[in-house]
N, C-alpha and C positions, 0 to 999 in steps of 0.2 A: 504494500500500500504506500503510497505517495504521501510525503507530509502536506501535497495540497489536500489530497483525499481524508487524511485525519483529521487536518485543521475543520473540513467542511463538516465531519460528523461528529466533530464536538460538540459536548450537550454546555447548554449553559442553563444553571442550578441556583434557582433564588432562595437561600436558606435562611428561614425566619425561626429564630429561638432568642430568648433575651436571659441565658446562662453565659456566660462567655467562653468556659471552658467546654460547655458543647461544642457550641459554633467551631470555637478551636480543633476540637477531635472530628464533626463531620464535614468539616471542609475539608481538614486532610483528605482522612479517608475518599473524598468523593473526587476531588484534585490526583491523590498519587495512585488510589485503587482502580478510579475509574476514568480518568484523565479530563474531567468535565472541567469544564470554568464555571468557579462557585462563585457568587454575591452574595456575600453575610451580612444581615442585617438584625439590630436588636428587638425589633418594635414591629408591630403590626403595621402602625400607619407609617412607616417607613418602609414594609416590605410591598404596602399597598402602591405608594411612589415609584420604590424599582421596578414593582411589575410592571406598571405602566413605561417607565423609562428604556428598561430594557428588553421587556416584550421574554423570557425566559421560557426556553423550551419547559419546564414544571419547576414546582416551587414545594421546597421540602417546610413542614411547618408542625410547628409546636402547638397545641392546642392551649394550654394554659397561659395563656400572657398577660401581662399587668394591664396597659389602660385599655386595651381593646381584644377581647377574648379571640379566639381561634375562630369559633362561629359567625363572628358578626365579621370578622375578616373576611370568611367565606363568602359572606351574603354579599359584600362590597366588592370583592373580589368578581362576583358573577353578577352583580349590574353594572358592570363596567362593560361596552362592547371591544375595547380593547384587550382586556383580560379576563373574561367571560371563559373561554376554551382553556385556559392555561389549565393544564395536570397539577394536583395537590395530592401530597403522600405526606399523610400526618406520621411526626415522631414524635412520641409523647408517652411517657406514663400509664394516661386513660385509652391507650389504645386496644387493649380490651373492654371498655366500657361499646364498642360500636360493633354491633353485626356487618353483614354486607351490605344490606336494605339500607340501612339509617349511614354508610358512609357514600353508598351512589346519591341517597335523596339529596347530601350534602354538595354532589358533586367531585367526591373523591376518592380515587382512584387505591388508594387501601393505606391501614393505619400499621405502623411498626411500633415495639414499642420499648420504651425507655424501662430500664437499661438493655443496652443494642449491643451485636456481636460488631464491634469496626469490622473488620475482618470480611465479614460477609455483607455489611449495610448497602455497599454499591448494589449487588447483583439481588438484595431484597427491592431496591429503589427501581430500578431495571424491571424486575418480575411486576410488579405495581404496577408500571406503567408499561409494560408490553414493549420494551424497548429491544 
């Protein structure tokens, strides 16, 4: 494969969690295991901004956040017409708290959950979104 051909199938990964030393371990992970370009952001309505800015192939996200929950993220997230279709793979804790029903009605593509294998989190993120 051609570094044009790799450059072109790199994913680019808007990771929203407001832990620092998350963000720190799954950017690696998703940068050296999976070669994507990650955008880490703290805050919902900053990751709501990126989506809009940089339009990201899916957007990994935390359900718990401080001023603006996971869910209403979602809701803004999908009446937005520019980021309405983005892929969401929640990583989070309560990722058992969601069946499949209630994470499609959300719009999302499937929940991991906290604490994560690094090791394997690319190719769970992958399976999620059928990549």
């Amino acid at each position: 494969m051609s570094v044009l051909e790799v450059a072109m199938n790199t994913k680019l990964v808007l990771l929203v969690d407001n832990e620092a030393n998350v963000r720190e371990i799954v950017q690696a992970c998703l940068q050296d295991l999976g070669g994507w370009d990650v955008h880490s952001v703290a805050s919902t309505q900053e990751g709501l901004d990126k989506a809009v800015a940089v339009q990201p192939d899916a957007i990994v996200l935390d359900i718990s956040m401080l001023e603006i929950d996971g869910l209403t993220f979602l809701q803004k997230l999908r009446a937005n017409p520019v980021t309405q279709l983005i892929p969401v793979v929640l990583l989070t804790a309560k990722a058992r708290w969601f069946n499949q029903h209630q994470l499609q009605s959300f719009g999302v593509a499937g929940a991991i959950a906290k604490p994560f294998n690094p090791i394997s989190l690319t190719h769970e993120i992958t399976n999620a979104l059928g990549w």
